[in-house]
C-alpha positions in Angstrom: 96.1 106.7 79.2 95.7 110.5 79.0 96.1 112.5 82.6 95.7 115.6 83.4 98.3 118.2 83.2 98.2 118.1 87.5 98.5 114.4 87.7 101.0 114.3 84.9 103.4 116.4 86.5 103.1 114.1 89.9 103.4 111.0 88.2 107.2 112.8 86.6 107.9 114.0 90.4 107.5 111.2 91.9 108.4 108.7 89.4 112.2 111.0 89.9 112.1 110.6 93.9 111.5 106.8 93.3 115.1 106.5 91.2 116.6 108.8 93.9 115.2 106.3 96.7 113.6 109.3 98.4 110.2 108.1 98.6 107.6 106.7 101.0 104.2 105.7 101.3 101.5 106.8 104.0 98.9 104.2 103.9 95.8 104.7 105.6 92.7 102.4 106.0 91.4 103.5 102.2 94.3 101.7 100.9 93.3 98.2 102.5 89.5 99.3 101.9 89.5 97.8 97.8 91.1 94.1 99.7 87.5 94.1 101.9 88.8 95.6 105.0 86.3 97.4 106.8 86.5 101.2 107.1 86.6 103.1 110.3 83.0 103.3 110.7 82.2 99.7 109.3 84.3 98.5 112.3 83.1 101.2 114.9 78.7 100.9 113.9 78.3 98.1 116.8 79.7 100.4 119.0 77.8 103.4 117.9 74.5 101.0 118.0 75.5 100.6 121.9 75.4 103.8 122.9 72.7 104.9 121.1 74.7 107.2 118.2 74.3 106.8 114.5 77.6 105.8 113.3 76.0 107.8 110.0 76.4 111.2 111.6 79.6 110.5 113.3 82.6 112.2 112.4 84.9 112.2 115.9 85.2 108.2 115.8 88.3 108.5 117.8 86.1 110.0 120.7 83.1 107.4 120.1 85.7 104.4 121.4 86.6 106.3 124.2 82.3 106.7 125.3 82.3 103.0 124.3 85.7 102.3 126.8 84.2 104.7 129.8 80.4 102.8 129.7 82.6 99.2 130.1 85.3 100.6 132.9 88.1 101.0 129.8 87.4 97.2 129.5 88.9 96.5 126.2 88.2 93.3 125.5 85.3 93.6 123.1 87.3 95.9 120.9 90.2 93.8 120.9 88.2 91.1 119.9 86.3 93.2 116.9 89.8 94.6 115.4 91.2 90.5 115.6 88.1 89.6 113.9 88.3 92.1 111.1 91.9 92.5 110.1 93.0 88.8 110.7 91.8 86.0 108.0 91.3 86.1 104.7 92.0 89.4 102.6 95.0 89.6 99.9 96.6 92.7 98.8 94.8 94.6 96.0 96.4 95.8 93.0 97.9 98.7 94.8 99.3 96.7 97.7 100.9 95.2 94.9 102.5 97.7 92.3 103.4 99.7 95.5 105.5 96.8 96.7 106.6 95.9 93.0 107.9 99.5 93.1 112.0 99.9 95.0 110.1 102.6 97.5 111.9 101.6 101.1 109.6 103.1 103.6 106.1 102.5 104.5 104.3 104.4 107.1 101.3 103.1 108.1 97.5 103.5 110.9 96.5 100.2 109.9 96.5 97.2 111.7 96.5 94.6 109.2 99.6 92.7 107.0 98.2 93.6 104.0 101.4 95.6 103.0 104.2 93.1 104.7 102.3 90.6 102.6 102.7 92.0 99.2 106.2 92.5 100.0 106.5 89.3 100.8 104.9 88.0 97.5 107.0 90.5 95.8 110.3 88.6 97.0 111.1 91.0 99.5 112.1 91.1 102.7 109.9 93.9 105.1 111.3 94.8 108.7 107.9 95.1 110.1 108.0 97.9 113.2 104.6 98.1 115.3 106.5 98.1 119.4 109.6 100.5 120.3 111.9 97.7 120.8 111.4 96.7 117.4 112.9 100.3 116.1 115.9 99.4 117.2 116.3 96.2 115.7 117.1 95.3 111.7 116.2 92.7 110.1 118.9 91.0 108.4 118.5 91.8 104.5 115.8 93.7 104.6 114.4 95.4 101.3 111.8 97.7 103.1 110.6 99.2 106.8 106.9 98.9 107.6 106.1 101.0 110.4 102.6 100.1 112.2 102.6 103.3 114.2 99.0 102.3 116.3 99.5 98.5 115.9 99.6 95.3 114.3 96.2 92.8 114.9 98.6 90.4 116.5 98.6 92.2 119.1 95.1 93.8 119.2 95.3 95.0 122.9 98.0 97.4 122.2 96.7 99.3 120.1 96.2 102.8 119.4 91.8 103.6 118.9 90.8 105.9 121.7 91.0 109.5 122.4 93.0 108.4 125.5 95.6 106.9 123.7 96.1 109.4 121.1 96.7 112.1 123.5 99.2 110.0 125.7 100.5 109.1 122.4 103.9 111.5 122.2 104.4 109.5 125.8 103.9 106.4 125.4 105.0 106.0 121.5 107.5 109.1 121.3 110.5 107.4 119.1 107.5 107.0 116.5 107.0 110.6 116.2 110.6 111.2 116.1 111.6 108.7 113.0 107.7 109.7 111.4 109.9 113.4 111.7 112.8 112.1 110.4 111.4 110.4 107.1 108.8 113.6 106.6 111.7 115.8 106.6 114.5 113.7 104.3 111.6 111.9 101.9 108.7 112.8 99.5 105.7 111.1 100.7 102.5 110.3 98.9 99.8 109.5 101.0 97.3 106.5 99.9 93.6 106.2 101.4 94.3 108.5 104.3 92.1 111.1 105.6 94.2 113.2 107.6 92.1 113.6 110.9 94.6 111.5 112.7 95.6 113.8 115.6 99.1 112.1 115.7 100.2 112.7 112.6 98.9 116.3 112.5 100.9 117.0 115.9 104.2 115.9 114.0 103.4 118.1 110.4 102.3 120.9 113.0 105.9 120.7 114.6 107.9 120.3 110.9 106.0 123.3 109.7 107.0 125.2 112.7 110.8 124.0 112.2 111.3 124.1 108.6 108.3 127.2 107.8 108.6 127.5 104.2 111.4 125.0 103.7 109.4 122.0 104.4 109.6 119.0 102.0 106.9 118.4 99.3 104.2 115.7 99.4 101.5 114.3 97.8 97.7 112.8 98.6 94.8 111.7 96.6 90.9 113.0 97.4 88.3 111.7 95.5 85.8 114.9 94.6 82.8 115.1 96.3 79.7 113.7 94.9 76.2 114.6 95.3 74.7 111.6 96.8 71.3 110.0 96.0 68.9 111.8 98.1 71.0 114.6 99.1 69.9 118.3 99.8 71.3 120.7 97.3 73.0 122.6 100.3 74.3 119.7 101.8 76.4 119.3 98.8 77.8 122.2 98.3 78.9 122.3 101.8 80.5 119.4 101.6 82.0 120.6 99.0 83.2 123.8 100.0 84.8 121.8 103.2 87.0 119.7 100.9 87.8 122.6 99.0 89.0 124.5 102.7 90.6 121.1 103.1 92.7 120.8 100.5 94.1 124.7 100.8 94.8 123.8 104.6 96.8 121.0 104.0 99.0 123.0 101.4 100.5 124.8 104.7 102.2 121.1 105.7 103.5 121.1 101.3 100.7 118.5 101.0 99.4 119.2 97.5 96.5 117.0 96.6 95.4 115.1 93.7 91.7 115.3 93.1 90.5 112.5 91.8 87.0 111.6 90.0 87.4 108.2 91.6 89.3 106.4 93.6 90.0 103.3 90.7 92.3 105.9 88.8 94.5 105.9 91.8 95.5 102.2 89.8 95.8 103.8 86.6 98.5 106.5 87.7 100.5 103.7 90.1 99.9 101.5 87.3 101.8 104.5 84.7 104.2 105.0 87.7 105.7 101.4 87.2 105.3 101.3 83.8 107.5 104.5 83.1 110.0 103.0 85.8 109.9 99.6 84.3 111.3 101.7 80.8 114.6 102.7 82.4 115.7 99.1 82.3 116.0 97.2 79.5 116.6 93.5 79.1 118.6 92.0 76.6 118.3 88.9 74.9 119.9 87.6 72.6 122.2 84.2 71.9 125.0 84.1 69.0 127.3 81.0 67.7 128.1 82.8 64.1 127.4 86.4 63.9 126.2 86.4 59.7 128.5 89.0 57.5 129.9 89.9 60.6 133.2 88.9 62.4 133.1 87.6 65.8 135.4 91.0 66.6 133.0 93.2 64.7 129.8 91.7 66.4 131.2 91.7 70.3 132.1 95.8 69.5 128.7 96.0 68.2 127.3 94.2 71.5 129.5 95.9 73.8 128.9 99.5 72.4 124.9 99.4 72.1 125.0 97.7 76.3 127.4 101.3 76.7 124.7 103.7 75.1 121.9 102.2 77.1 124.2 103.0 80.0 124.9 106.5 78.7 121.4 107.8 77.8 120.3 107.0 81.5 119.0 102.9 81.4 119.9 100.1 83.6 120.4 96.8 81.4 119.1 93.2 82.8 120.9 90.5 81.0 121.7 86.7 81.4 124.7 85.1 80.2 123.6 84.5 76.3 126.4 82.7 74.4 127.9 85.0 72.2 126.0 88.1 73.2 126.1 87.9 77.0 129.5 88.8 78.1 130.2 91.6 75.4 127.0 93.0 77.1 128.7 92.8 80.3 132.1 94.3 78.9 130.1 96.9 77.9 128.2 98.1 80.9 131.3 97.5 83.0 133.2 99.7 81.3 130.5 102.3 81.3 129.8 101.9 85.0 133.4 101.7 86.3 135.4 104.1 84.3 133.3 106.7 82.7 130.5 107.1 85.0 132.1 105.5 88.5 128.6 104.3 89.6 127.4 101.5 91.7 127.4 98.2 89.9 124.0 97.1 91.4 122.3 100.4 90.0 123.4 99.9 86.1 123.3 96.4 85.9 121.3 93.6 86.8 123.0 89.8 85.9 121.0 86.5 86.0 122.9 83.6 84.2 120.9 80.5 83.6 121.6 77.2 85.5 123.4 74.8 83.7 122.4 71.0 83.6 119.4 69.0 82.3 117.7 69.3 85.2 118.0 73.0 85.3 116.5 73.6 82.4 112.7 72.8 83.7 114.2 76.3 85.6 114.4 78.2 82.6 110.8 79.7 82.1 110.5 80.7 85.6 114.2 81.9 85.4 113.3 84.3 82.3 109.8 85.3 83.6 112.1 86.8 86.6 114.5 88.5 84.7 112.1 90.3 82.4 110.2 91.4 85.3 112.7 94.1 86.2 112.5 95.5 82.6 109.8 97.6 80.4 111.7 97.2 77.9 113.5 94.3 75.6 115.8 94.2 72.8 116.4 91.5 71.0 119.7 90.5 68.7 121.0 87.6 66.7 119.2 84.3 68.0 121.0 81.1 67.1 122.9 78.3 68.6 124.9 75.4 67.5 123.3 71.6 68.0 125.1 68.8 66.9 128.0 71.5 64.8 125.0 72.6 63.0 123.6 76.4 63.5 120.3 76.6 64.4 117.6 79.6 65.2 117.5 80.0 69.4 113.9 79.1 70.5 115.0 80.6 73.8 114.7 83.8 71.9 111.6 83.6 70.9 110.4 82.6 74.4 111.7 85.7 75.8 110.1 87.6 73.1 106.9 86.3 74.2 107.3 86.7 77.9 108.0 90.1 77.6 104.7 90.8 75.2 102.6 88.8 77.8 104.3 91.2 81.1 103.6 94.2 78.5 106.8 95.2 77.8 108.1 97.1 74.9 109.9 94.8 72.6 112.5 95.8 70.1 113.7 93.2 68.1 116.9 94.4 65.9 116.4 92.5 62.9 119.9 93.7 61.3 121.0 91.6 63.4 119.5 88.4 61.4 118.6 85.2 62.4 115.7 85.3 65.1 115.7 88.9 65.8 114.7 89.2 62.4 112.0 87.2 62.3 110.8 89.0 65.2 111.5 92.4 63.9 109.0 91.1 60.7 106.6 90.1 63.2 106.0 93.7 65.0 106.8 95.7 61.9 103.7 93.7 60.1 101.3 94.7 62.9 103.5 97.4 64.3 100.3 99.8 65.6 99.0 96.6 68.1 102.6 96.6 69.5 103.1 100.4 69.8 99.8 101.8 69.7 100.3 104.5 67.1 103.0 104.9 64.1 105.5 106.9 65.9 108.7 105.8 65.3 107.8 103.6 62.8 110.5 105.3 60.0 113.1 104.3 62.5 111.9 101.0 63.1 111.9 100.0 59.4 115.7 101.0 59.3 116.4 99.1 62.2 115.6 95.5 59.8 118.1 96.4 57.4 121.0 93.8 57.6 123.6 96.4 55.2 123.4 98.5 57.9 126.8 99.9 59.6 127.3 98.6 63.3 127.4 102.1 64.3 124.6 103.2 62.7 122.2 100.5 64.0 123.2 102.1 67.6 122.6 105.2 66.4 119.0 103.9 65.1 118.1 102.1 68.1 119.3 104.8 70.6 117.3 107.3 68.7 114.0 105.0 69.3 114.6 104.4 73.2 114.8 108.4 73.3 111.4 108.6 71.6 109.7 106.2 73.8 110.4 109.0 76.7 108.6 111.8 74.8 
């Protein structure tokens, strides 16, 4: 999809602070909003209806709980019970939920009350360290793959938590290590702020106090607005104020290094998280790939081959995903290793992710599932050799061609060597003959020709195949 030149350069920004684990998420109740949650004023009418407001014209909602808590003697029983009601049973994360939790982002700020986001973690196999009371911030959970902090609540627990104008302004009291880690993680990460509206007082007390501190050195963030739109019905005037408040809106927040992404609607905030994961997704690359003969070549000259092209990935900036293959595997491994340990002296976990198969008759009922995992991590698969012995006879590796197909169905890019024969040729054939439905244009396609012919030098097929990762990136 085509973006503009703005939302381009965010997607590049943030896509970087995501590799450099120096990125967070803000959600407000717009993100849970597309999963059937109610907005502010969905959940507030009743109480609007009570006192005789219209929750149309309302804009202070914060101060319409507290008239609804002074007329019932700061009786909170009926809003507890509207907030349990709302936010308990029955919603799922929405596609944002779930590419946000998809993504390795390790901090999750959050006004809502629901488990929308713990949830998509959890369905993304990862462990949250859910934070909603103080004691809880000074706790860890064992494992954990993210921090979600509820800083006004959680709907277990709907007494406690933060609504009225009361309890915002006791808030740097009562909840004071919040503000202090919200500090923390505002100064040290780049946030991007999802469905909020920024008229919560608490979190403009805390960017009031960093701007103060850190005046012109303050770290960059990001927010999406969708533009304003005339409504059906609506006075000309009434428009263009409107519009001229977002406009004042938008400069304002620039004073905190909020810079915001104006958006037609708010569906293309899944199109640009969707582009975020795809263009992270393209930094790892899964290789598959199983071997008991190697055609003209050697054993020797095929493991270099193997062992090389898993070092080039490394070198031109990818991580490699990679199961045991026989014949392929551990030359992949060698590779990397070598890569990792002595030329680059990097962590092992962020260049290389290993998954060998279980062994056994029983496990191999495990094997989609297992495969389907491993080509999750990647946006990318390459594909070499493809056969196996059975019964001292060499056979074309169906396993192969399984992965080949997993990866097309998770809409990963696929690049089957074909020099390397057997399987991967036959796959090679199969893209080059429709190669435009499998790359979307013919860019590239020069080198991908070259890339099927089996004379080829070992060295020059890495060459080849290097050269076409490269151009994916432009």
């Amino acid at each position: 999809m085509k973006f503009t030149k703005e939302i381009e350069l965010f997607i590049k920004d943030f896509l970087s602070e995501i590799q450099e684990e120096n990125a967070a998420i803000f959600a407000g109740a717009g993100l849970s909003a597309a999963s059937g949650h109610v907005d502010w004023k969905g959940l507030l009418a009743e109480f609007a209806d009570d006192l005789g407001l219209d929750i149309k014209k309302e804009t202070d909602l914060i101060s319409l709980i507290q008239y609804h808590l002074n007329k019932n003697a700061s009786n909170r029983h009926l809003l507890s019970q509207k907030i349990s009601k709302e936010f308990h049973h029955g919603k799922k994360p929405n596609p944002n939920h779930k590419i946000l939790a998809r993504l390795p982002i390790e901090t999750y700020w959050t006004t809502n009350y629901d488990k929308l986001i713990e949830t998509a973690l959890q369905e993304a196999s990862k462990i949250p360290d859910v934070k909603y009371t103080i004691p809880q911030l000074a706790r860890t959970v064992s494992g954990r793959d993210a921090v979600v902090y509820k800083m006004h609540g959680d709907v277990d627990h709907p007494e406690n938590t933060i609504i009225s104008k009361d309890e915002f302004e006791k808030y740097h009291n009562t909840h004071g290590p919040y503000i202090n880690a919200l500090s923390g993680d505002l100064v040290s990460k780049t946030f991007l702020f999802v469905g909020f509206s920024f008229t919560d007082p608490n979190l403009d007390y805390v960017l009031s106090r960093i701007r103060i501190t850190y005046q012109t050195n303050q770290r960059h963030h990001y927010c999406f607005f969708r533009e304003v739109k005339k409504e059906t019905d609506e006075d000309q005037k009434e428009f263009e104020y409107r519009q001229l408040k977002q406009g004042l809106a938008i400069q304002d927040l620039l004073r905190f290094n909020i810079k915001v992404l104006v958006l037609q609607e708010y569906t293309q905030i899944t199109e640009i998280l969707k582009e975020i994961e795809s263009r992270f997704k393209q930094k790892t690359i899964y290789i598959s790939g199983s071997a008991s003969e190697y055609g003209k070549w050697s054993a020797e000259v095929a493991e270099n081959f193997i062992s090389n092209l898993s070092k080039q990935i490394i070198v031109n900036g990818h991580k490699i995903v990679s199961g045991f293959g026989l014949g392929v595997g551990s030359a992949v491994i060698t590779g990397a290793l070598e890569e990792i340990y002595f030329n680059r002296k990097e962590k092992l976990r962020d260049q290389l992710v290993l998954r060998p198969f279980p062994q056994g008759e029983k496990a191999q009922h495990q094997w989609e599932a297992y495969r389907k995992d491993m080509l999750s991590y990647a946006g990318i698969a390459i594909f070499l050799f493809g056969n196996k012995e059975v019964d001292h006879k060499n056979e074309l590796a169906d396993g192969v061609r399984k992965e080949f197909q997993i990866a097309v169905d998770a809409g990963a890019i696929v690049l089957p060597i074909g020099a390397t024969g057997y399987v991967a040729k036959e796959l090679w054939q199969r893209v080059f003959d429709d190669y435009e439905n499998y790359y979307l244009s013919r860019t590239s396609i020069d080198l991908y020709q070259k890339l099927g012919n089996e004379d080829l030098d070992p060295d020059e097929i890495i060459k080849l195949a290097i050269q076409f990762l490269n151009n994916l990136n432009k």
